[in-house]
C-alpha positions in Angstrom: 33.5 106.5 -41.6 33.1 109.0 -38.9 29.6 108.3 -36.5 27.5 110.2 -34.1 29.3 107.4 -31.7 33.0 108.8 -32.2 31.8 112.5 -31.7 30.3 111.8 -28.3 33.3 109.2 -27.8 36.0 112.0 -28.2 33.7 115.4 -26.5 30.8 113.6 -24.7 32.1 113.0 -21.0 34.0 117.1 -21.2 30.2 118.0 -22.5 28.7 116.2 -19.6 31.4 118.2 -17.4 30.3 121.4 -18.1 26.7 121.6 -19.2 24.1 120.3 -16.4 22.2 118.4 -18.2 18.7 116.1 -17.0 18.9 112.3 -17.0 17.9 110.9 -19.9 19.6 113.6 -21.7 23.2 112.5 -19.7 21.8 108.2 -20.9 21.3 109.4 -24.3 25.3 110.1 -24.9 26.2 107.0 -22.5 24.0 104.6 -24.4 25.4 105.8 -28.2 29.1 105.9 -26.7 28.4 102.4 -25.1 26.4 100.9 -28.4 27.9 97.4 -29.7 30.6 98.0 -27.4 32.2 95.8 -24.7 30.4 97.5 -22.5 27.0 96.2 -22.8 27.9 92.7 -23.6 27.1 90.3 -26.2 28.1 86.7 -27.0 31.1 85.1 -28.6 29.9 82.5 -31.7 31.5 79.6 -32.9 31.1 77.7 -36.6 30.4 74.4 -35.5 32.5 72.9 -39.1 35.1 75.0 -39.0 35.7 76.8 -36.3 35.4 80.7 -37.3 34.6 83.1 -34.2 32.9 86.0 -34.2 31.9 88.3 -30.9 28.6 90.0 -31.0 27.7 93.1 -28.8 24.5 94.4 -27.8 22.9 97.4 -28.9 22.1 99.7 -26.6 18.3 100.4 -27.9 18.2 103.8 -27.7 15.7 105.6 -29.8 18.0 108.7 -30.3 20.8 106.4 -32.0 21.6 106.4 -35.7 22.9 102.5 -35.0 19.6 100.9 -33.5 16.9 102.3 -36.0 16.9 100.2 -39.0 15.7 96.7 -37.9 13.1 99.0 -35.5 11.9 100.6 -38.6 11.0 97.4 -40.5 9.6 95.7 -37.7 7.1 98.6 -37.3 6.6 99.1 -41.2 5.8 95.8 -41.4 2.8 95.9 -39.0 1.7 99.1 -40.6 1.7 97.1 -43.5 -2.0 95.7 -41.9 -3.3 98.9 -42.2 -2.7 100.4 -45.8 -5.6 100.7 -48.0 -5.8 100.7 -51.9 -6.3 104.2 -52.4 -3.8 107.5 -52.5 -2.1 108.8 -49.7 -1.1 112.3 -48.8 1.5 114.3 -46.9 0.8 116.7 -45.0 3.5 118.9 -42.8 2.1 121.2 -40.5 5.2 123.6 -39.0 5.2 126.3 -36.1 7.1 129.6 -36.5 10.0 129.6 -35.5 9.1 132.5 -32.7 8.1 129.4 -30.9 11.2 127.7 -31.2 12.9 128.8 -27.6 9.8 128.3 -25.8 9.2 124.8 -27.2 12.7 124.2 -26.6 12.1 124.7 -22.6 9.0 123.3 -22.9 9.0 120.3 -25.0 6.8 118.1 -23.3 3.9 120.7 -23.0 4.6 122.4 -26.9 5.2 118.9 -28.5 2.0 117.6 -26.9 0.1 121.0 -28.2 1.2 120.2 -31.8 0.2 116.6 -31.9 -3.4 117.7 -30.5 -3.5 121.1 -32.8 -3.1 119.2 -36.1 -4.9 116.2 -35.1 -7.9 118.0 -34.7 -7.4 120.1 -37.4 -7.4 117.1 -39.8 -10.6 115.2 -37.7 -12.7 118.5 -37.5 -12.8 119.6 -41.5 -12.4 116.2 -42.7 -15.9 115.7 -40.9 -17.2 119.0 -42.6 -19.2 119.0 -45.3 -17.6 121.3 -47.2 -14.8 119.7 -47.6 -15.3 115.5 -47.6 -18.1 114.5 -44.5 -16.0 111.5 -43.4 -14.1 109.8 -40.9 -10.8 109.8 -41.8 -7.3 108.1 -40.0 -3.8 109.0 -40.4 -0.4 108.8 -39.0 1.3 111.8 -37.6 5.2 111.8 -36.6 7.1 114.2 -35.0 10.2 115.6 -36.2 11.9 118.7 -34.2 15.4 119.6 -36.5 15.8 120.9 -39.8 19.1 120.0 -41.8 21.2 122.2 -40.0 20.4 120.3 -36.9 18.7 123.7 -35.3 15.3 123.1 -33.5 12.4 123.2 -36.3 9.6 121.6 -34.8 7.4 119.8 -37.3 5.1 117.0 -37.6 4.4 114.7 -40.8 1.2 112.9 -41.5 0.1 110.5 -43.8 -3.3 110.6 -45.1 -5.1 108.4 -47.0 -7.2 110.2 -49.8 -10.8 109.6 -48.4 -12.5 108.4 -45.4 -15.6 106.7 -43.5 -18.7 108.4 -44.3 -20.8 109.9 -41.9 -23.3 107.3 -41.2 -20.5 104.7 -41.6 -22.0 102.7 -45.0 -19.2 103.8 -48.0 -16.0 105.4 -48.7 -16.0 109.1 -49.8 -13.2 109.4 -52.2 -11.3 112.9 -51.6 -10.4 115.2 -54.2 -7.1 114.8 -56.4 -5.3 117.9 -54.6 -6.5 117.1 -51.2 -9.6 117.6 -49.6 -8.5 120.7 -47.3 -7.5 123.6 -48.9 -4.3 124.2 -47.9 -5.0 128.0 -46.3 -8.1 126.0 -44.3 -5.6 124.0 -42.8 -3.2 126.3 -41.7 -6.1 129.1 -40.1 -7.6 126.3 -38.1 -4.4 124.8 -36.8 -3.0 128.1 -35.8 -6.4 128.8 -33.5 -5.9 125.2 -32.1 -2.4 125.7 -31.3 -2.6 129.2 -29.8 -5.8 128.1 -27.8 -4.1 125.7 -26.2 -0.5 127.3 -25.7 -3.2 130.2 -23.5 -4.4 127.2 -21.6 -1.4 125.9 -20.5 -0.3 129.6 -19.6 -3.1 131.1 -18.0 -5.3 127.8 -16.7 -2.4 125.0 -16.3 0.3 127.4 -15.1 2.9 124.6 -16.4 5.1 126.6 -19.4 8.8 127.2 -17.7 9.3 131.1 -18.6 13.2 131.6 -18.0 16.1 132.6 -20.2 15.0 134.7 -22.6 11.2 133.5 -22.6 11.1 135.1 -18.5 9.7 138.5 -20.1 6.4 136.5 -21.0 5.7 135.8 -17.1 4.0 139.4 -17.6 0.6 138.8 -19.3 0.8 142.1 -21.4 3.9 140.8 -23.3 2.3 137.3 -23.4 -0.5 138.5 -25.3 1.2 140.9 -27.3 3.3 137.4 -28.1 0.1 135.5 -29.1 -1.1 138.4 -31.2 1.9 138.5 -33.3 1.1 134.8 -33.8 -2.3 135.0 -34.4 -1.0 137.8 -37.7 1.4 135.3 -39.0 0.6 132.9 -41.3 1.8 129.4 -40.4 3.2 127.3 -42.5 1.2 123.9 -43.7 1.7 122.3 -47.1 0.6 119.1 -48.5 2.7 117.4 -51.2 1.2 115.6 -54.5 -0.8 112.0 -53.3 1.9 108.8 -53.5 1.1 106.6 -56.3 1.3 103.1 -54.5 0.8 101.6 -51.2 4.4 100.3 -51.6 5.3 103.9 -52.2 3.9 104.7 -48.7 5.5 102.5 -46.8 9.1 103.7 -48.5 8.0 107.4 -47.6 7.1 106.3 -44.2 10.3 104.3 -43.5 12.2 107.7 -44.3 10.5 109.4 -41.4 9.5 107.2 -38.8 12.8 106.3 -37.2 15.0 108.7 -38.7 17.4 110.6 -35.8 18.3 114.2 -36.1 21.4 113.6 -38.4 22.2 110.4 -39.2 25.7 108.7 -39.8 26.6 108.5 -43.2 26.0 112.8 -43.4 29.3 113.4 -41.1 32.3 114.4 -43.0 35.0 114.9 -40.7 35.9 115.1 -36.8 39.2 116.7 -36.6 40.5 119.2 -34.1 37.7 119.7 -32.2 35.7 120.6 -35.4 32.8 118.2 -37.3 31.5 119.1 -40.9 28.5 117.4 -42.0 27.0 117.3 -45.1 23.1 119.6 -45.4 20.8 120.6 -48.0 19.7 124.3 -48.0 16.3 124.5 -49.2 16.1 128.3 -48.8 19.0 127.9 -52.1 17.4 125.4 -54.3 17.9 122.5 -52.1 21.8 122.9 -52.8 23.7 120.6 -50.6 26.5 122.0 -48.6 28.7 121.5 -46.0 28.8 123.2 -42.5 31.5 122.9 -40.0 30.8 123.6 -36.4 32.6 122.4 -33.1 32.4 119.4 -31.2 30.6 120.9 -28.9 28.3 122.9 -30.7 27.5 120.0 -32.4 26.5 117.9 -29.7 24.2 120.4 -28.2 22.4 120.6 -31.4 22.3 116.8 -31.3 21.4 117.1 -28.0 18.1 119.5 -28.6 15.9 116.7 -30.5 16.3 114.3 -27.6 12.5 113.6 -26.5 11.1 113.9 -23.3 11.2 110.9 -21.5 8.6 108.6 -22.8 7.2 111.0 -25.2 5.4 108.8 -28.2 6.5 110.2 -31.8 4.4 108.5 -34.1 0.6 108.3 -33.2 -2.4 107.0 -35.1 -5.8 108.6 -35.4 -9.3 108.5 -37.0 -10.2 104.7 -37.9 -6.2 104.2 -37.7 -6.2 104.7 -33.5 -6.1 102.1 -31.2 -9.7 102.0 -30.4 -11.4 102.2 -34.0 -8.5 100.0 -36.0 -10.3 96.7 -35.3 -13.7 97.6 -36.4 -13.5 101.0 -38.2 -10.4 100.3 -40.3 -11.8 96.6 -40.9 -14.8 98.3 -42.0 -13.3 100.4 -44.7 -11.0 97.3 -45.8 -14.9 95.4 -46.9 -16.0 98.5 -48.4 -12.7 98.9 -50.4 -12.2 95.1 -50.5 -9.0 95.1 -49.4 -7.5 91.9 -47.8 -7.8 91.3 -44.0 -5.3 89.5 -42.6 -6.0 87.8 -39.3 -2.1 87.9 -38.2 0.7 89.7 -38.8 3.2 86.9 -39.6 6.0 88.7 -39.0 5.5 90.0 -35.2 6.1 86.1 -34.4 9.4 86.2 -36.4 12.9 86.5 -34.1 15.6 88.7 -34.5 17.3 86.3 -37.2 14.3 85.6 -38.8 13.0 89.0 -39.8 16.7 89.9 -41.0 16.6 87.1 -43.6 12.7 87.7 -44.3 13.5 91.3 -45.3 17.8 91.2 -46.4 18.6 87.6 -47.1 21.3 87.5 -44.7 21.0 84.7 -42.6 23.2 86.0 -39.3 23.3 82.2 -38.0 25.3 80.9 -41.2 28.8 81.0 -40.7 30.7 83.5 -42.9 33.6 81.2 -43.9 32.0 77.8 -45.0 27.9 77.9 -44.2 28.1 75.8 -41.6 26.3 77.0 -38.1 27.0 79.6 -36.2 26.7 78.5 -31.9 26.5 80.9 -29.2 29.5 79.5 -26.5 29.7 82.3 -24.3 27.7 84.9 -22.9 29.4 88.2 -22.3 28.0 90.2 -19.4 27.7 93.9 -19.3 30.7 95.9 -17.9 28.2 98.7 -16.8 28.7 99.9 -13.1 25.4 101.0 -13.3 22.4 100.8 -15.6 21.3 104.0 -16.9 17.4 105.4 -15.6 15.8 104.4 -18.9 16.5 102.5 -22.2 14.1 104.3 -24.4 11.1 102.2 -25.9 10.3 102.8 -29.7 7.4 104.7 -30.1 
């Protein structure tokens, strides 16, 4: 099977030659070339009945790597598993047009931090109205940036659950069946969030790079004339039919959370400088096809969905945040009488552990005859030097 890893095996180091890329960009392709290689090291194992050997390497961790996701992703669906609650959950997908796409690719930091704070309040705000449900609510939100082309499509996903917190904090108000917002609410209010915002950061913060072929909006005639075309469009927010389960949920969420921009098992072919992966067109009834591009093309539309350094993805808010989950979200669980579990069992659980919790392979059985599997050697890293940052999951 062809991977992300052989692409930037074969093309990465003549891409890093000629494209002048930042640091954690340049890590990005070092650390997936470098995964469960040699070159980070591992251990060598030994069956302690009947001798069978098998050498380990170490991931390399990155969050931008098809390879290192999956244990990540139960891990953290497991602790969200703390916070469901028995009712419905929606999704809702708020999207930017796409004349924002070149900016927020110059600016990702800035435009990705805009979205997060545009829909976030967009939800809190109605959600509190009301018009619409007069309660507190708390969601997830995660950030996506591709479509299945791989071009930049900037997006962000949240779950909601189908009710909230009244006012004065006593009961749960129950939402309507097809969401509490309507869906042309939604989009009005989050458009005059974003655009608020994006003239902050122009005209108060001074911190949006204008170059390439964004440098005309450095005159604030065409800037405005910019936001006003934005402010005629209607942006793009939709809300698909409430899940059915809490179980259902947590499969939705482990589709989005720690998903890359393509992942493995959607490459075709590498050959001749050329990669065709598999994509669904949902302009043409969803109809999957098959796109070939070059190497190089390719990995600079891998490249465009790296995050900033340190840039969270998946953020909680409402009676879901930080601050409110231990007493508002506790609070909704008594109303709802939903159980509270003091610990999450699984956070104490190692590597090995949490693989056979969750697959039933036990890594530390020996493959040949079930006997135990002993680390003898440690194999260190053959990395002249480290890269600047192994990327934390969000």
């Amino acid at each position: 099977m062809i991977e992300v890893q052989d692409i930037f095996s074969q093309h990465g180091e003549k891409y890093l030659k000629t494209h002048n890329l930042p640091h954690h960009v340049r890590n990005v392709i070092h650390n997936i070339v470098e995964c469960r290689t040699s070159q980070l090291g591992g251990h060598v194992e030994q069956c302690d009945e009947c001798g069978h050997t098998r050498i380990s390497y170490n991931s390399c961790r990155n969050r931008h790597c098809p390879k290192c996701q999956t244990l990540a992703k139960e891990k953290w669906l497991q602790n969200r598993k703390d916070d469901l609650l028995p009712v419905s959950y929606f999704h809702v997908v708020f999207t930017i047009p796409e004349e924002l796409n070149y900016l927020t690719l110059i600016n990702q930091k800035e435009i990705y931090s805009i979205l997060f704070k545009a829909t976030s309040e967009t939800l809190l705000e109605l959600s509190k109205d009301i018009k619409y449900l007069g309660a507190h609510i708390g969601f997830t939100s995660i950030l996506h940036t591709w479509g299945q082309n791989l071009m930049n499509h900037p997006h962000i996903h949240c779950v909601v659950p189908s009710g909230g917190l009244s006012l004065d904090g006593t009961r749960w108000v129950s939402s309507k069946k097809d969401f509490f917002i309507p869906v042309r609410v939604l989009s009005r209010k989050f458009r005059g969030k974003f655009l608020y915002y994006l003239k902050k950061e122009y005209y108060t913060n001074h911190k949006l790079k204008l170059i390439g072929d964004a440098e005309e909006l450095r005159n604030k005639s065409v800037f405005q004339a910019f936001i006003d075309k934005l402010y005629k469009k209607e942006w793009v927010v939709y809300c698909k039919p409430p899940f059915s389960s809490a179980e259902h949920v947590l499969e939705y969420l482990g589709r989005y959370t720690h998903r890359v921009a393509i992942s493995n098992n959607r490459i075709v072919a590498l050959e001749n400088g050329y990669v065709v992966f598999k994509w669904r067109d949902y302009r043409d009834n969803n109809k999957q096809k098959f796109m070939t591009v070059t190497a190089e093309e390719f990995i600079r539309r891998f490249l465009m969905h790296v995050l900033p350094s340190k840039f969270v993805k998946i953020r909680h808010y409402g009676f879901l945040s930080n601050r409110n989950r231990v007493t508002k979200l506790k609070k909704c669980k008594r109303i709802l009488k939903a159980k509270i579990k003091k610990t999450n069992e699984l956070s104490k659980l190692s590597t090995a552990e949490l693989l056979f919790k969750l697959t039933g392979i036990d890594i530390n059985k020996c493959p040949c005859c079930g006997g135990n599997m002993e680390t003898k050697k440690k194999l260190d890293s053959k990395r002249a030097h480290p890269p600047d940052e192994i990327f934390k999951i969000a």
